[in-house]
C-alpha positions in Angstrom: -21.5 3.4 -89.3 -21.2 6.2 -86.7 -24.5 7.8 -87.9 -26.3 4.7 -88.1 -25.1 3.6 -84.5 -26.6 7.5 -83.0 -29.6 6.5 -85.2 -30.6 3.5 -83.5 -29.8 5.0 -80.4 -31.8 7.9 -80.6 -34.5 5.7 -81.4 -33.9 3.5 -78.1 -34.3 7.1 -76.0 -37.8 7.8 -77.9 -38.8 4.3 -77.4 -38.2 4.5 -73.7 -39.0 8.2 -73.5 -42.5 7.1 -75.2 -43.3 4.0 -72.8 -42.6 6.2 -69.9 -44.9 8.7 -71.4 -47.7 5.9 -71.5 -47.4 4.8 -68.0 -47.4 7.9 -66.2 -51.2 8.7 -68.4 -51.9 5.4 -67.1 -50.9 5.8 -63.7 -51.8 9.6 -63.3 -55.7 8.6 -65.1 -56.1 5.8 -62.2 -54.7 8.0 -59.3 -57.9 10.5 -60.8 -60.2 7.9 -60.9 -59.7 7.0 -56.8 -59.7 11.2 -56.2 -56.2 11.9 -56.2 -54.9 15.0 -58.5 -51.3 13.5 -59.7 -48.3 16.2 -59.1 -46.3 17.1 -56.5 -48.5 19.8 -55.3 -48.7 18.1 -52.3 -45.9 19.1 -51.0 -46.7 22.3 -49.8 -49.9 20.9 -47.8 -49.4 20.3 -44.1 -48.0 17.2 -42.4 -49.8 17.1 -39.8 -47.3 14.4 -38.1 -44.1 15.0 -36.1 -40.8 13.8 -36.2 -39.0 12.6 -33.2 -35.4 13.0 -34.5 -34.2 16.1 -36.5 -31.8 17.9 -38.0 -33.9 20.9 -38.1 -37.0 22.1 -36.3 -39.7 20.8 -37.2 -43.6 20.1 -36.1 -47.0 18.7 -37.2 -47.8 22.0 -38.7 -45.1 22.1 -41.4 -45.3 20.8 -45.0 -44.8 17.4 -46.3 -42.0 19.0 -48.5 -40.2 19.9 -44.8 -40.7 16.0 -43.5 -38.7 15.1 -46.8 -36.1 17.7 -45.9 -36.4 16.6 -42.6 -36.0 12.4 -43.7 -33.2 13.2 -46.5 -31.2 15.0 -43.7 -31.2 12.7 -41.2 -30.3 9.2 -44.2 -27.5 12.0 -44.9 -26.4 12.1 -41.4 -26.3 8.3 -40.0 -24.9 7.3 -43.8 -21.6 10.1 -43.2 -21.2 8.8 -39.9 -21.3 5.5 -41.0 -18.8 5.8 -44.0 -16.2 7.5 -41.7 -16.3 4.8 -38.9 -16.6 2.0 -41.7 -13.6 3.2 -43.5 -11.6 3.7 -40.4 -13.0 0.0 -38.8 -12.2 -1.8 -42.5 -8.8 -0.1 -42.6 -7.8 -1.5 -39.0 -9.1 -4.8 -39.3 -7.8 -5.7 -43.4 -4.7 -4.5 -42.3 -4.8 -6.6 -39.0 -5.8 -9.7 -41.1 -2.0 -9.2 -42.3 -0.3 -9.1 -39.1 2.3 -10.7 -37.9 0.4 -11.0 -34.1 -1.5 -14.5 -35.2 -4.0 -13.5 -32.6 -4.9 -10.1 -33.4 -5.4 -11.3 -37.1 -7.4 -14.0 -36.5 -9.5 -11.9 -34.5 -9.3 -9.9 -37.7 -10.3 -12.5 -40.1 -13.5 -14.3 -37.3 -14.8 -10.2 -37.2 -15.2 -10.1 -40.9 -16.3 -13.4 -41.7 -19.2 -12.8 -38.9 -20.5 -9.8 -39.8 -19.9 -10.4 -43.9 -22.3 -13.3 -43.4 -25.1 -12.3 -40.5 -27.6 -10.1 -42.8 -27.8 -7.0 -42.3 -31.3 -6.0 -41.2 -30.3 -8.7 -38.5 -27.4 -7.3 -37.3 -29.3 -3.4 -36.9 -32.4 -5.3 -35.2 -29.7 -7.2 -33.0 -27.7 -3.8 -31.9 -31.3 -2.1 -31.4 -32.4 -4.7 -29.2 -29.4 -4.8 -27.3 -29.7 -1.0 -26.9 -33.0 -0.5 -25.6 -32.7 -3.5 -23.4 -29.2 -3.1 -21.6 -29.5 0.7 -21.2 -30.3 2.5 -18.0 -33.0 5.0 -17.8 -31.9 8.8 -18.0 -32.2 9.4 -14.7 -29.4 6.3 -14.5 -27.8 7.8 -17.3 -24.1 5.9 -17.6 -21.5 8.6 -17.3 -19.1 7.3 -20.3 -16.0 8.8 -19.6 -16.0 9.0 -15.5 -16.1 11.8 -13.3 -13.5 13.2 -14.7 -14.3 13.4 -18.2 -16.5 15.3 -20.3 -20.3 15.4 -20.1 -20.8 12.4 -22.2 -23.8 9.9 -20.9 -25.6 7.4 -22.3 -29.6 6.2 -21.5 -32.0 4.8 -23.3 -32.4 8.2 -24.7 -29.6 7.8 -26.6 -26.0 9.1 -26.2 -25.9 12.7 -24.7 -23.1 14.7 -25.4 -21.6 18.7 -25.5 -22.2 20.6 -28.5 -21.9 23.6 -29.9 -24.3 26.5 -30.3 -24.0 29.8 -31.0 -25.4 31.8 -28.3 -25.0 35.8 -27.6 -23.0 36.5 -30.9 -20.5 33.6 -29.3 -19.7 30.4 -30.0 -20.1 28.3 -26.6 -20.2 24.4 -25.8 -23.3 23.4 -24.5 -23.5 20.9 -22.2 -26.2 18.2 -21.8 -28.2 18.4 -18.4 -30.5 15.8 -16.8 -34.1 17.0 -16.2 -37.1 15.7 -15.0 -37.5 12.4 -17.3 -34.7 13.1 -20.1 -31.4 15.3 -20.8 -31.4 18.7 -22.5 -29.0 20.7 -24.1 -25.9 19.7 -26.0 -26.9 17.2 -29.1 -28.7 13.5 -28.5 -27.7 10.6 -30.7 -31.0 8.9 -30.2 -30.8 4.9 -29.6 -32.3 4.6 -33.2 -29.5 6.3 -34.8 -27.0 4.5 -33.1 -28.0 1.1 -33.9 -28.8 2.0 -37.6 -25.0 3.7 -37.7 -22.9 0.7 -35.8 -25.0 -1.8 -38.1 -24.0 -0.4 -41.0 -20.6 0.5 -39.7 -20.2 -3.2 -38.7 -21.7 -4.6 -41.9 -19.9 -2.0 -44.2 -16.4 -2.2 -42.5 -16.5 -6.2 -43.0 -16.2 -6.0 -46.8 -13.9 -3.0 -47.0 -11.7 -5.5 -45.3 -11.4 -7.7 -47.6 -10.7 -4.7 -49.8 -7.9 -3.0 -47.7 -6.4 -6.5 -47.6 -6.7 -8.2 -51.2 -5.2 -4.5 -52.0 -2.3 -4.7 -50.2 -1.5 -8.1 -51.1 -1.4 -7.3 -54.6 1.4 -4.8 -54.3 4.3 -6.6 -55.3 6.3 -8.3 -52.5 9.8 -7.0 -54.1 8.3 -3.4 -53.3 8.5 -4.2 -50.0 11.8 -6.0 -49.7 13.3 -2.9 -51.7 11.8 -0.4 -49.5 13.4 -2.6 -46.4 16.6 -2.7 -48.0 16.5 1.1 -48.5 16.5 1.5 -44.3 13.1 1.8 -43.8 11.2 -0.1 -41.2 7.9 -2.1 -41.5 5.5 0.9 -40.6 7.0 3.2 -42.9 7.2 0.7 -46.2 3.2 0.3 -45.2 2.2 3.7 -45.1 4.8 5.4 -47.8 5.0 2.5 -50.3 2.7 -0.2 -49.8 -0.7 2.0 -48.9 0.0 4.4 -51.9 0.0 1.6 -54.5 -2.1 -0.3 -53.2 -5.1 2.7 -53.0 -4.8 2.2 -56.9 -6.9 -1.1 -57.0 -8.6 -0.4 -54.1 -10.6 3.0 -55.1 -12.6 1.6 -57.6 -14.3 -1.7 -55.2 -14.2 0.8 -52.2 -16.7 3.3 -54.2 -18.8 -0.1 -54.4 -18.9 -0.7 -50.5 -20.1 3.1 -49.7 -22.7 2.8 -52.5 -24.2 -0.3 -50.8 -23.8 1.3 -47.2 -26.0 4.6 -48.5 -28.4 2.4 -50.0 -28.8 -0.4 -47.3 -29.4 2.9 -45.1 -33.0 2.5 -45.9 -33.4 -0.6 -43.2 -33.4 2.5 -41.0 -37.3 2.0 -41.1 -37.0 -1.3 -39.9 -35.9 0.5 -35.8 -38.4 3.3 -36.5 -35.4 5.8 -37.5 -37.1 8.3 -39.7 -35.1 9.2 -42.3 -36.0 9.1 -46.3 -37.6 6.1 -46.9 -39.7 6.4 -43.5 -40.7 9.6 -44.2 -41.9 8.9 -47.7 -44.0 6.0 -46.0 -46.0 8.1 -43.5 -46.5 10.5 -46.1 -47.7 8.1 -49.1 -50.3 6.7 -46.2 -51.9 9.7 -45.8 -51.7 11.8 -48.7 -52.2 9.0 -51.6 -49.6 10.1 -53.5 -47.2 7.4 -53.6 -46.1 6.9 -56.9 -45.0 10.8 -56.4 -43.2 9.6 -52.8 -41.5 6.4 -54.2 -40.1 9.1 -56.8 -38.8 11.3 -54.4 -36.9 8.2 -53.2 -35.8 7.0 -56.3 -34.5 10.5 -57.1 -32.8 11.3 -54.1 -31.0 7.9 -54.0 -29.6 8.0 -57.3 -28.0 11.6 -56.8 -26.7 10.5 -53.6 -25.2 7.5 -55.4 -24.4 9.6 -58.6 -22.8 11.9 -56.1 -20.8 9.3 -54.4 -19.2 7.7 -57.3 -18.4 11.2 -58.6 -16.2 12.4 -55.8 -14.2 8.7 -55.6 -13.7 8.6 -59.4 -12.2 11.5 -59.1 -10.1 11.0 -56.2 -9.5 7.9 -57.7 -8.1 10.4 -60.9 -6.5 12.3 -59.0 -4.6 9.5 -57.5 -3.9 8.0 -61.0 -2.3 11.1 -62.5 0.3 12.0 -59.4 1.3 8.4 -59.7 1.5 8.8 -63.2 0.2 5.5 -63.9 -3.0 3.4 -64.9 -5.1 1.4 -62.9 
């Protein structure tokens, strides 16, 4: 049985591995027939278009193989940002659906059942809108933490704030200064990248919610009335007895939620953030070559994802055997 079962699944793999085979001759014969040599030697020809926000330097005169660099870096960058501030967001406001303050979780429960049901290219073209037309110009540039606080402003070039740079074998921090129509030095969060990274954060942070709380509820009420009875107060029974146990169901649907957020990071295009997806558009216009683009996507997405699902299965693993349990 066990060598008939690998036989028919061998097959399956040639069968796909052979209609795969066929469509690329198709494809790759067409993309010949309208003058354009199928590979990915393209990559290595110059852009010939710039990038207003990057990771790493970058101009018109760089390949197309930089741009992607350039495009994977920056979905890389709004999607960690986002993850961290949806995971802290969802913890804060599942938890608060719980509390015993009736107004502070029904605040709770109206955030998540908003933002759980406006979509989301809505919510980053709502927060992008809102951006560019509420903020002052640079040279109005609001100082976000007073007079007294650290150079942090915000414009409609984005937030400006101190970063640091190694400079004269030293590490310094280098402080963002106005100049004649926009700030310099430090690091800019452009208003793009904002709006793409509170979207997702808001969007994202809604359904981990409802994960942090159906969790918690699951973990046996007599767990808690134990851990009271043991001298502990209602803080600590959350975080040393509740939490733990709780993280065991809550892993797995978690992984989900940041799957979804690095995937629905591709509405970035939608505010003119150029990351992956945005790149690959310019580039597919102007080369031809966009079977070999939507690839690229394709490709890098799934090893994010793969990636992704790797490091919480095996937290989630981990987690299983110092509990010495199963899920």
């Amino acid at each position: 049985m066990k060598l008939r079962a690998y036989a028919l699944q061998a097959l399956i793999v040639v069968a796909i591995l052979l209609t795969l085979y066929g469509l690329a001759t198709v494809v790759a014969a067409r993309m010949r027939g309208l003058g354009v040599e199928p590979g990915f030697g393209f990559l290595g020809q110059r852009a010939g278009f710039d990038i207003g926000d990057t990771l790493i330097d970058f101009d018109a005169a760089d390949t197309y193989g930089r741009a992607f660099v350039v495009g994977l870096l920056n979905t890389v960058a709004v999607a960690l940002v986002a993850i961290v501030a949806s995971l802290l967001l969802g913890a804060v406001a599942g938890l608060g659906q719980l509390a015993r303050n009736r107004l502070f979780a029904r605040l709770c429960v109206a955030y998540v059942e908003l933002f759980r049901n406006v979509p989301l290219l809505l919510q980053v073209l709502i927060v992008y809108v809102l951006l560019i037309g509420r903020l002052p110009l640079p040279h109005e540039a609001w100082h976000v933490f007073g007079d007294w606080g650290p150079d942090v402003w915000l414009s409609k070039s984005g937030l400006s704030l101190p970063w640091p740079v190694w400079s004269n074998g030293a590490l310094i921090l280098e402080r963002p200064v106005l100049g004649t129509f926009t700030f310099s030095g430090g690091a800019t969060l452009t208003p793009e990248f904002i709006a793409v990274a509170a979207a997702l954060t808001l969007f994202t942070a809604a359904y981990i919610a409802e994960v942090v709380r159906g969790s918690v509820q699951s973990v046996s009420q007599r767990q808690r009335e134990a851990a009271l009875a043991l001298g502990l107060d209602e803080a600590q029974t959350l975080r040393f007895v509740v939490v733990p146990q709780a993280l065991r169901s809550m892993i797995p649907p978690l992984a989900n939620q940041l799957l979804n957020l690095i995937k629905n990071s591709s509405l970035a295009v939608a505010v003119g953030y150029p990351d992956l997806v945005a790149v690959a558009d310019t580039t597919l216009n102007q080369s031809g070559h966009a079977v070999e683009c939507i690839a690229i996507i394709m490709v890098v997405y799934l090893f994010l994802s793969l990636l992704t699902a790797a490091i919480m299965g095996g937290w989630h693993a981990r987690l299983l055997r110092r509990q010495g349990g199963s899920a």
